[in-house]
VMD Tcl script that builds the backbone (N, CA, C; Angstrom):
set m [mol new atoms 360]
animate dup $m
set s [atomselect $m all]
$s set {name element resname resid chain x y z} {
  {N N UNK 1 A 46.077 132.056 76.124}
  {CA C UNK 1 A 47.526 131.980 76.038}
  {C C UNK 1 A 48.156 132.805 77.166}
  {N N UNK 2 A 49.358 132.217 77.848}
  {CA C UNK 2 A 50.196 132.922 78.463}
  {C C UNK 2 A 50.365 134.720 78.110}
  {N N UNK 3 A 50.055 135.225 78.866}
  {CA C UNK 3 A 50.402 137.285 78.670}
  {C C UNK 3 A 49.074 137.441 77.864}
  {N N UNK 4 A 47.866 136.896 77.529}
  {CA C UNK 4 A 47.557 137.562 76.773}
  {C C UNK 4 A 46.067 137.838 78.366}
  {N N UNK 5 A 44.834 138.425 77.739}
  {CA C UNK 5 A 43.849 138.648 78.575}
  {C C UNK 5 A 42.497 137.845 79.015}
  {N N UNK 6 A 42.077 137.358 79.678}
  {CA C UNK 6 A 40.920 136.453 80.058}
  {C C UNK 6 A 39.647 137.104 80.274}
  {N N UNK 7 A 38.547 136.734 80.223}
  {CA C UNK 7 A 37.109 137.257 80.267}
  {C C UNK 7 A 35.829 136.482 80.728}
  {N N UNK 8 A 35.362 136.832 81.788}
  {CA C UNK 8 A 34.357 135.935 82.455}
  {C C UNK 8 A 33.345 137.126 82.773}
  {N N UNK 9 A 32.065 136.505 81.954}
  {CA C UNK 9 A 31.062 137.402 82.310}
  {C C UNK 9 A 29.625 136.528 83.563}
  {N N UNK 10 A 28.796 137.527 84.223}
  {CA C UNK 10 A 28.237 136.797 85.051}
  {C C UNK 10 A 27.069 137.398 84.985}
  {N N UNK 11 A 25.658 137.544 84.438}
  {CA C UNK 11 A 24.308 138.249 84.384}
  {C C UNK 11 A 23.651 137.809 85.338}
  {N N UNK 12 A 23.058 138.756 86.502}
  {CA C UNK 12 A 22.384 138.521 87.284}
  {C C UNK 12 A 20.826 139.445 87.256}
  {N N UNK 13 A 20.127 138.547 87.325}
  {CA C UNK 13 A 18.397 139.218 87.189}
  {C C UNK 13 A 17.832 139.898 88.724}
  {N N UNK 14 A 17.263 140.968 88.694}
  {CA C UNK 14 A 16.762 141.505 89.589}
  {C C UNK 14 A 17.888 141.306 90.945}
  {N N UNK 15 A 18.870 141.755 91.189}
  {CA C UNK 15 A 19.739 141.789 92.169}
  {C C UNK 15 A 19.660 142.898 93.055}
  {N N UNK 16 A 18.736 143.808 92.932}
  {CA C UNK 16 A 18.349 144.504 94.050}
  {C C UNK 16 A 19.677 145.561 94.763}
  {N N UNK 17 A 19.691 145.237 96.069}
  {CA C UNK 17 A 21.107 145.613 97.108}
  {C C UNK 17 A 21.466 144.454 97.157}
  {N N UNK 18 A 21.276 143.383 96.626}
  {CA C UNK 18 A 22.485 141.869 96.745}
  {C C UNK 18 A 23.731 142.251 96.602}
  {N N UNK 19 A 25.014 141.650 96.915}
  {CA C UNK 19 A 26.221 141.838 96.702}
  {C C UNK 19 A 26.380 140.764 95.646}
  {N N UNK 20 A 27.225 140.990 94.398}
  {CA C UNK 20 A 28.359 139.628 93.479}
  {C C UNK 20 A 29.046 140.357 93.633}
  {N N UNK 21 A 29.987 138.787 93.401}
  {CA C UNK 21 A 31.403 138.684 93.985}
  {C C UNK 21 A 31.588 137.950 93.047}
  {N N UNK 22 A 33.074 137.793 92.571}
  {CA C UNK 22 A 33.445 137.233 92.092}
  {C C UNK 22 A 34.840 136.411 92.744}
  {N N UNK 23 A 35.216 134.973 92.680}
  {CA C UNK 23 A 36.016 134.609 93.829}
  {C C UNK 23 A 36.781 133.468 92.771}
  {N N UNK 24 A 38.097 133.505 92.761}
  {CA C UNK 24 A 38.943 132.546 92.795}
  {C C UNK 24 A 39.403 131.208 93.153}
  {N N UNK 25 A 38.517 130.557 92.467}
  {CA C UNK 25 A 38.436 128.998 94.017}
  {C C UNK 25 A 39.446 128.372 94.267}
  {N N UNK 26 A 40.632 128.239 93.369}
  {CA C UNK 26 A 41.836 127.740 94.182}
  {C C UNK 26 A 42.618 128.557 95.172}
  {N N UNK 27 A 42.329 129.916 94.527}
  {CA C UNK 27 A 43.097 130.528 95.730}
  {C C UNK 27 A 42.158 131.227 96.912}
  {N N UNK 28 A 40.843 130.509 96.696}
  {CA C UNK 28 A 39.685 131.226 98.063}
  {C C UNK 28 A 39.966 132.397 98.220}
  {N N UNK 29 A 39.965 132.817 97.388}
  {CA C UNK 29 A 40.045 134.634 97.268}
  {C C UNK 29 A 38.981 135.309 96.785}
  {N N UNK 30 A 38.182 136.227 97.043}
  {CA C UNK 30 A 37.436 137.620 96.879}
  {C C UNK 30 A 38.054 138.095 96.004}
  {N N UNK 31 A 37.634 138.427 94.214}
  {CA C UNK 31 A 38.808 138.961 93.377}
  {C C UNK 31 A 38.117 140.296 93.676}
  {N N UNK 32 A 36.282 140.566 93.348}
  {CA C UNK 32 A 35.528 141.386 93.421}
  {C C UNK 32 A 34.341 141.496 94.176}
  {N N UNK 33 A 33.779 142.722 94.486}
  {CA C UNK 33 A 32.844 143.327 95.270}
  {C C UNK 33 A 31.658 143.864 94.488}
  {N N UNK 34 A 30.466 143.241 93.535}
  {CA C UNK 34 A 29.737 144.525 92.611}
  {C C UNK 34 A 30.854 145.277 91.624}
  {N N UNK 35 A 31.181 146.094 91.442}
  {CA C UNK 35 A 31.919 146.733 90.396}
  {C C UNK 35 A 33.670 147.455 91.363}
  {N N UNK 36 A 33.839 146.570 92.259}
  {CA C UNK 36 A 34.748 147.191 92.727}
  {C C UNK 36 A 35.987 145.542 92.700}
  {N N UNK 37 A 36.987 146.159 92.805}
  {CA C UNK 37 A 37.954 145.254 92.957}
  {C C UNK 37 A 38.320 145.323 94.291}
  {N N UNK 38 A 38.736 144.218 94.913}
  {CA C UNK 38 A 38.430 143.844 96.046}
  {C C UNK 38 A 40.172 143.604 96.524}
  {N N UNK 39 A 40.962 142.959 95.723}
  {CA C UNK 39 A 41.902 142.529 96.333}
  {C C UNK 39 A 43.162 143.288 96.550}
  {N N UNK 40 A 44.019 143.288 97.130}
  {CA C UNK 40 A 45.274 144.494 97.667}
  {C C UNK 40 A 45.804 144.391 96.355}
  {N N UNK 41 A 46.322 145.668 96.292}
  {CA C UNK 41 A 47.250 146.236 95.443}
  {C C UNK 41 A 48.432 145.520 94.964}
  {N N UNK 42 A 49.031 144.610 96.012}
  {CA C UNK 42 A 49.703 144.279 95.849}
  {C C UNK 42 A 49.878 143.215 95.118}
  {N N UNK 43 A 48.642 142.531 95.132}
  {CA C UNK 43 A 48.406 141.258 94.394}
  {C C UNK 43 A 47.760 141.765 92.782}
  {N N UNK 44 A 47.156 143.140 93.189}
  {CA C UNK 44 A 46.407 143.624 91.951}
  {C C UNK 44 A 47.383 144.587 90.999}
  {N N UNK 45 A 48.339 143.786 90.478}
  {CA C UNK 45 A 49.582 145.253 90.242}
  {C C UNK 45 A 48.811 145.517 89.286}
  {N N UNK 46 A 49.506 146.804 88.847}
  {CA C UNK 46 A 49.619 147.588 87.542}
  {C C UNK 46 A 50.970 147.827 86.453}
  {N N UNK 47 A 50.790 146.911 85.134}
  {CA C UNK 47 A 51.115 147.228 84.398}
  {C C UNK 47 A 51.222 147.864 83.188}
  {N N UNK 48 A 51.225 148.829 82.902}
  {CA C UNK 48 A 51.651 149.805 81.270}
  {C C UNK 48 A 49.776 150.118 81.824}
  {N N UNK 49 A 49.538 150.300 82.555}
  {CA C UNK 49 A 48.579 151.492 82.969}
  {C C UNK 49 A 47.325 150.715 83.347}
  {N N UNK 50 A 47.332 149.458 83.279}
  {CA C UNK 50 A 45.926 148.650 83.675}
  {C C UNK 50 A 46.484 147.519 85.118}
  {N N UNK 51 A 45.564 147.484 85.605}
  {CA C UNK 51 A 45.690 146.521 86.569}
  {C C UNK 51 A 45.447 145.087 86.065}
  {N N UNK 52 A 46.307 143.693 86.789}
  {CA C UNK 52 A 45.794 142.592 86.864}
  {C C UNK 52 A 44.534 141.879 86.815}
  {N N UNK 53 A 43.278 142.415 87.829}
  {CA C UNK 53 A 41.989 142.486 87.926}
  {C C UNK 53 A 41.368 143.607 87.863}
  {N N UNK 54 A 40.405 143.234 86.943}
  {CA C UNK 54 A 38.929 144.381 87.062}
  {C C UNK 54 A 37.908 143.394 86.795}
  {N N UNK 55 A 37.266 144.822 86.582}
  {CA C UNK 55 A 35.464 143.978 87.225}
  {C C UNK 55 A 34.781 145.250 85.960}
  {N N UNK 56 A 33.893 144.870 85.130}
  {CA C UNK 56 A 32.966 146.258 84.515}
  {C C UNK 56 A 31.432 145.503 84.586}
  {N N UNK 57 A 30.868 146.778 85.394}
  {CA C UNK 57 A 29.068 146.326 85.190}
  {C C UNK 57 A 28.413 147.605 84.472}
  {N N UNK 58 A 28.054 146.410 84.206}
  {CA C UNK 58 A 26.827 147.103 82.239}
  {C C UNK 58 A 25.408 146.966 83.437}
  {N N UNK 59 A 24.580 147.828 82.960}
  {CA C UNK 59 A 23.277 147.569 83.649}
  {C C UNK 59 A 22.438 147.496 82.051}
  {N N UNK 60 A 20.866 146.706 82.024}
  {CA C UNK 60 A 20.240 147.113 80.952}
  {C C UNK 60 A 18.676 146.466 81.366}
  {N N UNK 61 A 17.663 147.399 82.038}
  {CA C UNK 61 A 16.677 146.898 82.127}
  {C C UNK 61 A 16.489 146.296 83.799}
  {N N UNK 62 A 16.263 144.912 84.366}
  {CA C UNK 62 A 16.830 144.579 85.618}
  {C C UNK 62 A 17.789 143.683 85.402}
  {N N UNK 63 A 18.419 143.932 84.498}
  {CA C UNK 63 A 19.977 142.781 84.377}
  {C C UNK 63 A 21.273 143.543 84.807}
  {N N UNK 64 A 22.036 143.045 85.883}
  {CA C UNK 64 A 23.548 143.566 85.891}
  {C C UNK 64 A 24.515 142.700 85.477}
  {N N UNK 65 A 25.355 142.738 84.413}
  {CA C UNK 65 A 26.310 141.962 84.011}
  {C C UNK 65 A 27.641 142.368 84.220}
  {N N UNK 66 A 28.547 141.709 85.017}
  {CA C UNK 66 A 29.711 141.418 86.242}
  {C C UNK 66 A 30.650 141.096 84.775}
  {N N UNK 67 A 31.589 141.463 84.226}
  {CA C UNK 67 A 32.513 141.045 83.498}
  {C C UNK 67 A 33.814 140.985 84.313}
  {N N UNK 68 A 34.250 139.881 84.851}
  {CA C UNK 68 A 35.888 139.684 85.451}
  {C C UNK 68 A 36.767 139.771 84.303}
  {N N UNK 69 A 37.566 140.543 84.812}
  {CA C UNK 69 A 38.443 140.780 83.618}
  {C C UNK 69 A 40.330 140.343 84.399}
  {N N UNK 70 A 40.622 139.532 83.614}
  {CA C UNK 70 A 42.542 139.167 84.415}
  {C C UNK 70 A 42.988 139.251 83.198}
  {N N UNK 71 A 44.024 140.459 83.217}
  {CA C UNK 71 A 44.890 140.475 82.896}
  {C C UNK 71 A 46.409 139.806 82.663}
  {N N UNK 72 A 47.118 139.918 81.677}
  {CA C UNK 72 A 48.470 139.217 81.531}
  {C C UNK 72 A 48.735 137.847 82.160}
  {N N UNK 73 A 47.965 137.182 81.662}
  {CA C UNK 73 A 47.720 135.554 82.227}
  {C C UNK 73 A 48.650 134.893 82.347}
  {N N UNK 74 A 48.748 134.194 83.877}
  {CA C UNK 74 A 50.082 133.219 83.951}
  {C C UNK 74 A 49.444 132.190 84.530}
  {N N UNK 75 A 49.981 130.813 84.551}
  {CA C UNK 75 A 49.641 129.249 84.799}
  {C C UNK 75 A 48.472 129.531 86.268}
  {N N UNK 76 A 49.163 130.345 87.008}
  {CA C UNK 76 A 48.585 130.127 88.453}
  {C C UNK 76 A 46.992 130.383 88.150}
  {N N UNK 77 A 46.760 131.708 87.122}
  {CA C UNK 77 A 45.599 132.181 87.093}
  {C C UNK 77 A 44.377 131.327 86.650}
  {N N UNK 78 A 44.968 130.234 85.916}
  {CA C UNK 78 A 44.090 128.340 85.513}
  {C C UNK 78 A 42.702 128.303 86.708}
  {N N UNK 79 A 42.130 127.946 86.066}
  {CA C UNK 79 A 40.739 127.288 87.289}
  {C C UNK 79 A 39.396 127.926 87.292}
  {N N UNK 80 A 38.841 127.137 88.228}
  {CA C UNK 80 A 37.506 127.903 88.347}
  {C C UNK 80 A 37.213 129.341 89.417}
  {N N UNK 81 A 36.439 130.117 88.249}
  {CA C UNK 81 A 36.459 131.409 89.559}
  {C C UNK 81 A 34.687 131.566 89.480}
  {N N UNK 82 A 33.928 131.696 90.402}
  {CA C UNK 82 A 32.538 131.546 90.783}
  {C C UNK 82 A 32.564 132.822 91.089}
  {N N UNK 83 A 31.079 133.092 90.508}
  {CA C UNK 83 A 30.504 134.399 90.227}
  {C C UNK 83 A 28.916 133.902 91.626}
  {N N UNK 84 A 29.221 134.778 92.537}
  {CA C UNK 84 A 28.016 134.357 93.830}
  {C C UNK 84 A 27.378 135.621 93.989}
  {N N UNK 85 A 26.079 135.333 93.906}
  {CA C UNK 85 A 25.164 136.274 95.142}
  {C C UNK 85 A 24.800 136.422 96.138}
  {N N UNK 86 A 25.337 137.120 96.912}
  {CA C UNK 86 A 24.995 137.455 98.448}
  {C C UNK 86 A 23.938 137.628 98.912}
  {N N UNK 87 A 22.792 136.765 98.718}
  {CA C UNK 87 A 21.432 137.534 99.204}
  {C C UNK 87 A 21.151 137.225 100.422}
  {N N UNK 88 A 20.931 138.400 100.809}
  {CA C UNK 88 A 21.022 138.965 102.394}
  {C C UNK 88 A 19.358 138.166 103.006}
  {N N UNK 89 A 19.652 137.572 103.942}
  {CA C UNK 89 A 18.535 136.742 105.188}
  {C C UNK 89 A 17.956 135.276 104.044}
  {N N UNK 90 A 19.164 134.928 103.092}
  {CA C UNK 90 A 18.787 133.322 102.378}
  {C C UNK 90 A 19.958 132.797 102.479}
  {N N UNK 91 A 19.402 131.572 102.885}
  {CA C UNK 91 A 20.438 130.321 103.260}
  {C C UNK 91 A 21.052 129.903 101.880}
  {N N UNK 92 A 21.093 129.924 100.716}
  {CA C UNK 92 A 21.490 129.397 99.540}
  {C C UNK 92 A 21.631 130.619 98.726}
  {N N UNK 93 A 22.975 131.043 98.436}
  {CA C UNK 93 A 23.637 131.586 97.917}
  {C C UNK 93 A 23.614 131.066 96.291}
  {N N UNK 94 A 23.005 131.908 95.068}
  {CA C UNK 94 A 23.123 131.313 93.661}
  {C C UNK 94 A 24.416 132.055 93.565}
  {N N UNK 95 A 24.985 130.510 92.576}
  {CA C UNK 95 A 26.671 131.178 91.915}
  {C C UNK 95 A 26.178 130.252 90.944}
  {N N UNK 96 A 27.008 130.363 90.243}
  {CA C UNK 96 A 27.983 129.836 88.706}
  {C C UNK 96 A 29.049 129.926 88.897}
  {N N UNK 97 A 29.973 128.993 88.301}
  {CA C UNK 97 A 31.089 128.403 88.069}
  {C C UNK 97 A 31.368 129.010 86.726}
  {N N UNK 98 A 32.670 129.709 86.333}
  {CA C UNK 98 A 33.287 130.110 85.028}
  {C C UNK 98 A 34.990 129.427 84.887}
  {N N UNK 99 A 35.576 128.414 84.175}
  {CA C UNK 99 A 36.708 128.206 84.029}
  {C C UNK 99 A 37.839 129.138 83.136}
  {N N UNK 100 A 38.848 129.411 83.625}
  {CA C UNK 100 A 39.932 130.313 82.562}
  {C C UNK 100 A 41.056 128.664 82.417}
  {N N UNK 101 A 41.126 128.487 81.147}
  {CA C UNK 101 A 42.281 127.779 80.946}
  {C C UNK 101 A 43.308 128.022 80.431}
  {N N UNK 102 A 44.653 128.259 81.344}
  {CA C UNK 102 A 45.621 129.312 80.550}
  {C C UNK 102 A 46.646 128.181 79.758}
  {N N UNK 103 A 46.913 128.314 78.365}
  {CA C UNK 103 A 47.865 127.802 77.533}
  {C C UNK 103 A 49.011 128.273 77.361}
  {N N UNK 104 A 50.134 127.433 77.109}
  {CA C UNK 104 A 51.662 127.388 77.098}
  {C C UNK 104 A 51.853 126.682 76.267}
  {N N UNK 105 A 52.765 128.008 74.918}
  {CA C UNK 105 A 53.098 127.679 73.616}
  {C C UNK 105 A 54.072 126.445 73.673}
  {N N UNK 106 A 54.401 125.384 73.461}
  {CA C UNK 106 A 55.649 124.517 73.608}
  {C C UNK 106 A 56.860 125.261 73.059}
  {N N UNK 107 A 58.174 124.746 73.770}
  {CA C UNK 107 A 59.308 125.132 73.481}
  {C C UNK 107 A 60.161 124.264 73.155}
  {N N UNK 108 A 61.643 124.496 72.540}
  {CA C UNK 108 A 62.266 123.608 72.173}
  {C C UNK 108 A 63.734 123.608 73.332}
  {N N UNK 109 A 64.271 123.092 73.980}
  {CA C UNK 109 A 65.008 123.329 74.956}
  {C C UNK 109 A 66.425 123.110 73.979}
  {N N UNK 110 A 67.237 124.163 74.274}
  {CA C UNK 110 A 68.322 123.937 73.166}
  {C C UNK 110 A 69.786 123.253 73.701}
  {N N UNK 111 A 69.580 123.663 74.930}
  {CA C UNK 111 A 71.139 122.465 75.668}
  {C C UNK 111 A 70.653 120.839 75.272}
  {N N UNK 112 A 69.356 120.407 75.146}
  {CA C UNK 112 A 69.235 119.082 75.805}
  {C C UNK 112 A 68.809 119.053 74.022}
  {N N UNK 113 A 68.838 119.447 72.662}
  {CA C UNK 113 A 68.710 119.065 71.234}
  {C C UNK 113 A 69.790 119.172 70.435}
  {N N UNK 114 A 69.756 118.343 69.988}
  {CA C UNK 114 A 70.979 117.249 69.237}
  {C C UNK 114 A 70.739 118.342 67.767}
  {N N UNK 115 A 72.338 119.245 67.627}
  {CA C UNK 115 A 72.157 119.961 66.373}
  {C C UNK 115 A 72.776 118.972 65.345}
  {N N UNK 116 A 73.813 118.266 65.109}
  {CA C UNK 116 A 74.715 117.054 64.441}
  {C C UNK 116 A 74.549 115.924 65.135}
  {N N UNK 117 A 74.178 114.739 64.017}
  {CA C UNK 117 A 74.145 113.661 64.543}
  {C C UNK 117 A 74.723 112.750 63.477}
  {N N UNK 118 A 75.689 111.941 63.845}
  {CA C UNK 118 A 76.480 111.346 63.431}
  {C C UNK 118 A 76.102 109.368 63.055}
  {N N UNK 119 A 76.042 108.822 62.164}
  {CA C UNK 119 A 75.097 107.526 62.228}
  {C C UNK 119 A 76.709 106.825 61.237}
  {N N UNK 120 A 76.420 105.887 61.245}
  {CA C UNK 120 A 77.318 104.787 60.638}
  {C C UNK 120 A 76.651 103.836 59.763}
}
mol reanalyze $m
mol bondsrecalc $m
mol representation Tube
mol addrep $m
């Protein structure tokens, strides 16, 4: 739903010094870096004390799990955001694909609804 929070997790096995990222595909954006947030401030505001984007990695064993976290969800934030590994001197980069689908409660528009209606 619109304002509320989204959650995309990404487990990667034996990742070594690989880089994940996590990336925005409509807007070809870098959201994250490994456990860092990647994108300007400006795009990453802060409201009532949390930012727009984060990123939290859990380690357990050789698993690192990448949780994207977006905040206060609006229409734009809709789509697929791919979770990639950077592995350094390989031609084929493994990702996954994660979709956020953001919903909008319906409304009733009150200039254009008929409060009295008059019939014969």
């Amino acid at each position: 739903m619109v304002g509320r929070t989204a959650y995309l997790n990404c487990t990667v096995s034996r990742q070594m010094d690989n880089k994940v990222f996590w990336i925005h595909r409509r807007q070809n954006m870098i959201l994250t870096s490994d456990d860092r947030v990647e994108v300007d401030e400006s795009i990453n505001i802060v409201v009532d004390g949390l930012p727009k984007y984060d990123v939290i990695r859990t380690a357990r064993e050789n698993l690192n799990t990448y949780m994207l976290i977006v905040r206060r969800l609006v229409l734009t934030d809709a789509g697929n955001y791919t979770c990639l590994v950077n592995v350094k001197g390989f031609p084929v980069q493994p990702s996954k694909d994660g979709i956020i689908v953001v919903m909008m409660p319906p409304y009733i528009i009150q200039g254009r609804t008929t409060q009295t209606v008059t019939v014969d």
